[in-house]
C-alpha positions in Angstrom: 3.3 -60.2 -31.6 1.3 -58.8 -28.8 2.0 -55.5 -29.5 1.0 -55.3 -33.0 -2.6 -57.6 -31.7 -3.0 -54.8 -28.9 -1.9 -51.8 -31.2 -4.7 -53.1 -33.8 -7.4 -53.6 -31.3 -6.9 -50.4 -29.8 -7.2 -48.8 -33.2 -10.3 -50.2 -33.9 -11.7 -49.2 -30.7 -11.4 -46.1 -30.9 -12.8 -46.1 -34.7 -15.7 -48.1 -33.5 -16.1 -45.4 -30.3 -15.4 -42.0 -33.3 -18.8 -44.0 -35.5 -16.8 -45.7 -37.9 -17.6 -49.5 -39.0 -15.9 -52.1 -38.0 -18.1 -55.3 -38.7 -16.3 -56.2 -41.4 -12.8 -56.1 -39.5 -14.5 -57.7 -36.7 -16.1 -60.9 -39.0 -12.4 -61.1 -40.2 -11.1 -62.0 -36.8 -13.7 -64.7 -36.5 -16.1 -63.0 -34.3 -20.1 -62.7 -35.6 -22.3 -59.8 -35.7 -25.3 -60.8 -33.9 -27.4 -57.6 -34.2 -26.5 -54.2 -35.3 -28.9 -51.5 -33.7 -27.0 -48.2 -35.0 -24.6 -47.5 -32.0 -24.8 -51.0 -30.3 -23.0 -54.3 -32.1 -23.7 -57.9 -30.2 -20.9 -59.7 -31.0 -20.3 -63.7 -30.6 -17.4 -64.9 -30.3 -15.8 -66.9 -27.2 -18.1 -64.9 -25.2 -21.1 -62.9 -26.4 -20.5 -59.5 -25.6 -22.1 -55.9 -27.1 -19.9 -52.9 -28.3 -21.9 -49.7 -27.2 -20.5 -46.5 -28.8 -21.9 -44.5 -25.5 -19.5 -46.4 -23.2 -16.0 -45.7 -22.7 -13.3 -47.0 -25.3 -12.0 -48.7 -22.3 -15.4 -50.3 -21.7 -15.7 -51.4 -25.3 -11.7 -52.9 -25.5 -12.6 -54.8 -22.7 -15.7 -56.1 -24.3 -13.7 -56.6 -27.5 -11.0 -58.6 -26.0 -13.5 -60.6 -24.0 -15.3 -61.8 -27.0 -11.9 -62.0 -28.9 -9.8 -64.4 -26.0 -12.2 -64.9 -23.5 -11.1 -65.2 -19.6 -7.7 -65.3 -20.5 -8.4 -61.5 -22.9 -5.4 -60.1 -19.6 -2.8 -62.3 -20.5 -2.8 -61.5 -24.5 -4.4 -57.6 -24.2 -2.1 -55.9 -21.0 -0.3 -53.4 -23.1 -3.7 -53.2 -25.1 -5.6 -51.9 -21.1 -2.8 -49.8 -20.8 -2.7 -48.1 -24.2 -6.6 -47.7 -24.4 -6.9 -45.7 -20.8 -3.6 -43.7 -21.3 -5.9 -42.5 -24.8 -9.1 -42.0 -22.8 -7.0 -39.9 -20.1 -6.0 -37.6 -22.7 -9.7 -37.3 -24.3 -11.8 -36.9 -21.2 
C-alpha cells in the first residue's frame, strides 16, 4: 500500500513541479485549494501548506505530504523522500 501512496505522490509532484494541474487530483484526496496564484497553490488540509513550482520537487513532496498526513507524513511517505531526491539527483 505505501508504495503505490508514495509512487502516486511522487508523480504528481513532479507534474505539479513540470506546470501541469493538479487541483483537481489534489481536491480528490481531500485537501482544499485555498488560493491559486499561477505557480503557487495554498493548500489546507491537516496542515496548511503552499506548493511553489520554483522550489524543489523535494521541497514541494514534503509540503504535499505535510498537508496530506501531517507530523506523522515520515512514517507513511519514506520510500516517497527517497524516490523524489533520487529523481531530483538525476535532474539537477
Amino acid at each position: 500500500m505505501r508504495s503505490v501512496v508514495n509512487k502516486r505522490i511522487v508523480e504528481k509532484v513532479i507534474d505539479f513541479w513540470k506546470g501541469k494541474d493538479i487541483k483537481d487530483w489534489l481536491e480528490r484526496v481531500g485537501l482544499k485549494v485555498v488560493e491559486d496564484r499561477g505557480d503557487v497553490l495554498v493548500i489546507q488540509g491537516q496542515v496548511r501548506t503552499a506548493l511553489n513550482r520554483n522550489n524543489d520537487p523535494v521541497t514541494i513532496f514534503i509540503c504535499l505530504v505535510f498537508a496530506l498526513f501531517g507530523a506523522f507524513w515520515i512514517f507513511v511517505c519514506r520510500d516517497g523522500l527517497v524516490e523524489i531526491r533520487e529523481y531530483w539527483k538525476k535532474h539537477i
